[in-house]
N, C-alpha and C positions, 0 to 999 in steps of 0.2 A: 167074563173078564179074563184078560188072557194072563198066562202066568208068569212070572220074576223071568225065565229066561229070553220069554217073547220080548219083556219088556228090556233086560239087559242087553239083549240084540239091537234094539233101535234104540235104545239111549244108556250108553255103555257109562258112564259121566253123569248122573243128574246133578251134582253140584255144578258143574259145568254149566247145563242147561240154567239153571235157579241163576248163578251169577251172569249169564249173558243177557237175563230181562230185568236186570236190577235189586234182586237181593241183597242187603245189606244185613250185615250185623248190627244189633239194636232194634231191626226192628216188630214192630206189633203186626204179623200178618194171618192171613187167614187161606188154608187151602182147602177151595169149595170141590167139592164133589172128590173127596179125596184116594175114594177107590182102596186099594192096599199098601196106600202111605209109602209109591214107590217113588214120590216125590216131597212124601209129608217127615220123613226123618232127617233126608237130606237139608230141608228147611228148617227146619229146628236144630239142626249141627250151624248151619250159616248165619241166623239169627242173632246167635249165642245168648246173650242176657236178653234178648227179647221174648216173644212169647208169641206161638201158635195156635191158632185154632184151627180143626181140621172138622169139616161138616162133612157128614155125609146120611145119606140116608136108608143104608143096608148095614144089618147088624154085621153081617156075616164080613161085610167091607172092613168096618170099624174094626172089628176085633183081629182079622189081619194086618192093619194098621197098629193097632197097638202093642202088636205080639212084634213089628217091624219097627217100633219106636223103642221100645224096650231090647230089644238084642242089640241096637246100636248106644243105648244108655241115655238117648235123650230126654230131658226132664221137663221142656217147657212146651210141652205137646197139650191141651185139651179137649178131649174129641165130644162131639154134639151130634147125635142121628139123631136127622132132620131134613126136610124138604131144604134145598139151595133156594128158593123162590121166597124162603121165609127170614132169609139172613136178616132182613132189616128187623125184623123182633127179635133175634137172636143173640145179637150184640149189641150191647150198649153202650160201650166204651170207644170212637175211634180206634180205627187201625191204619198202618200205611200204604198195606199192600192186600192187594187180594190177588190170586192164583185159580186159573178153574183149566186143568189140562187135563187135553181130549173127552171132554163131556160137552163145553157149550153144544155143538153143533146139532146136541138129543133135548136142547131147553124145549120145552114149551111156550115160551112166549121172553126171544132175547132180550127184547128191549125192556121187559117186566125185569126179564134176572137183571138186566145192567143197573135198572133203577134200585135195585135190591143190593147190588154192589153198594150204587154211592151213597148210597143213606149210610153206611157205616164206615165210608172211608174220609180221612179228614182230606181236608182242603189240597188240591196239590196232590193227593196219593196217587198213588199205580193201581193198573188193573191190567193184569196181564192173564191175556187168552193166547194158551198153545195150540194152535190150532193143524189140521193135517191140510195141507195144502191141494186147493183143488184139479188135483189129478186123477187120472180114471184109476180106480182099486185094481186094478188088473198090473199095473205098475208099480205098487206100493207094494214090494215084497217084504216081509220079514222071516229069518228061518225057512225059504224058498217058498213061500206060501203068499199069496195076496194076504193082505191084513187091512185093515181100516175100517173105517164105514163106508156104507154102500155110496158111490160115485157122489149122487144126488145130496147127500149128505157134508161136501167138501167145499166149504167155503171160503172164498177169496178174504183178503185184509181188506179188501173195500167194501166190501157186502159185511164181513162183519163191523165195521168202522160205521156202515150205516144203519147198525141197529142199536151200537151203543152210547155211539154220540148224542144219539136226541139224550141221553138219561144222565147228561151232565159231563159229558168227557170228552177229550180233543184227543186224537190217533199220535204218537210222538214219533213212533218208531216200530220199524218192524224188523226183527232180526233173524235169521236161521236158526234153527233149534236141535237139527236131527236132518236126517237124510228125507224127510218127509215133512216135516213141520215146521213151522214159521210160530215166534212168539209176537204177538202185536201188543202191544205197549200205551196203555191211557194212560192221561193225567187225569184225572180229577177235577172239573174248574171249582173255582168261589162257588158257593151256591148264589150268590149275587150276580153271576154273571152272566 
């Protein structure tokens, strides 16, 4: 996991980031695979009266995470170490949003995690993947260093769009996130639909 400065080099602004894929104040969202909560505090300041949950499933994640929610005083963080694959047992309340930045692309079986998404998001909700845009790693410097995952590893919004769509979602929007990233943006359909 690379550390706060790699990360503050390529994304100087996470609230920035969180507000250009639709975060809202108010609401109920969820950051999967949340790593060292360098986008899970920022989310919980933006929320405000709403309420986080932050999945992950390394302790050692988690507890940087909360050592990162805690120096910035946020309150409405709950953290779960746990597989992301299992979110659908995990929550049982609707949420509006889910989050899963720079992990999709290590799932296991996407269209599994997407179905895992919409079982807990309501009707209409977001689901936004930061994804690193498929470019060769040799280009993707951070801190002069190549950084990302390995080339093969870099999936396009339409390759990802075709694995989360069968699982209930329509692609809305893709917007810039970072000098390497792209956030792609579901909806959610009816489950009737």
């Amino acid at each position: 996991m690379p550390n706060r400065d790699w990360w503050q080099a390529l994304w100087p602004d996470p609230k920035n980031v969180l507000e250009t894929v639709g975060v809202e104040a108010g609401m109920r969202a969820v950051d999967l695979c949340c790593g060292d909560g360098y986008f899970t505090a920022p989310l919980g300041q933006l929320v405000g009266s709403g309420e986080v949950l932050a999945i992950e499933l390394s302790g050692e994640m988690i507890e940087a995470a909360r050592t990162e929610v805690e120096r910035v005083g946020v309150k409405n963080v709950t953290f779960i170490q746990e597989d992301a694959m299992r979110t659908a047992e995990l929550i049982s309340e609707p949420v509006d949003l889910v989050l899963i930045a720079n992990t999709f692309h290590g799932a296991p079986d996407h269209t599994g995690l997407a179905r895992a998404v919409r079982a807990v998001l309501r009707d209409k909700g977001t689901f936004v993947v930061i994804n690193w845009w498929p470019r060769p790693r040799e280009e993707t410097t951070v801190l002069g260093k190549p950084r990302g995952p390995r080339s093969e590893l870099r999936f396009s919004p339409a390759q990802v769009a075709a694995w989360v769509e069968p699982a209930g979602f329509r692609l809305r929007d893709v917007k810039e996130v970072g000098p390497y990233h792209y956030g792609a943006i579901f909806d959610a359909l009816a489950k009737d639909d």
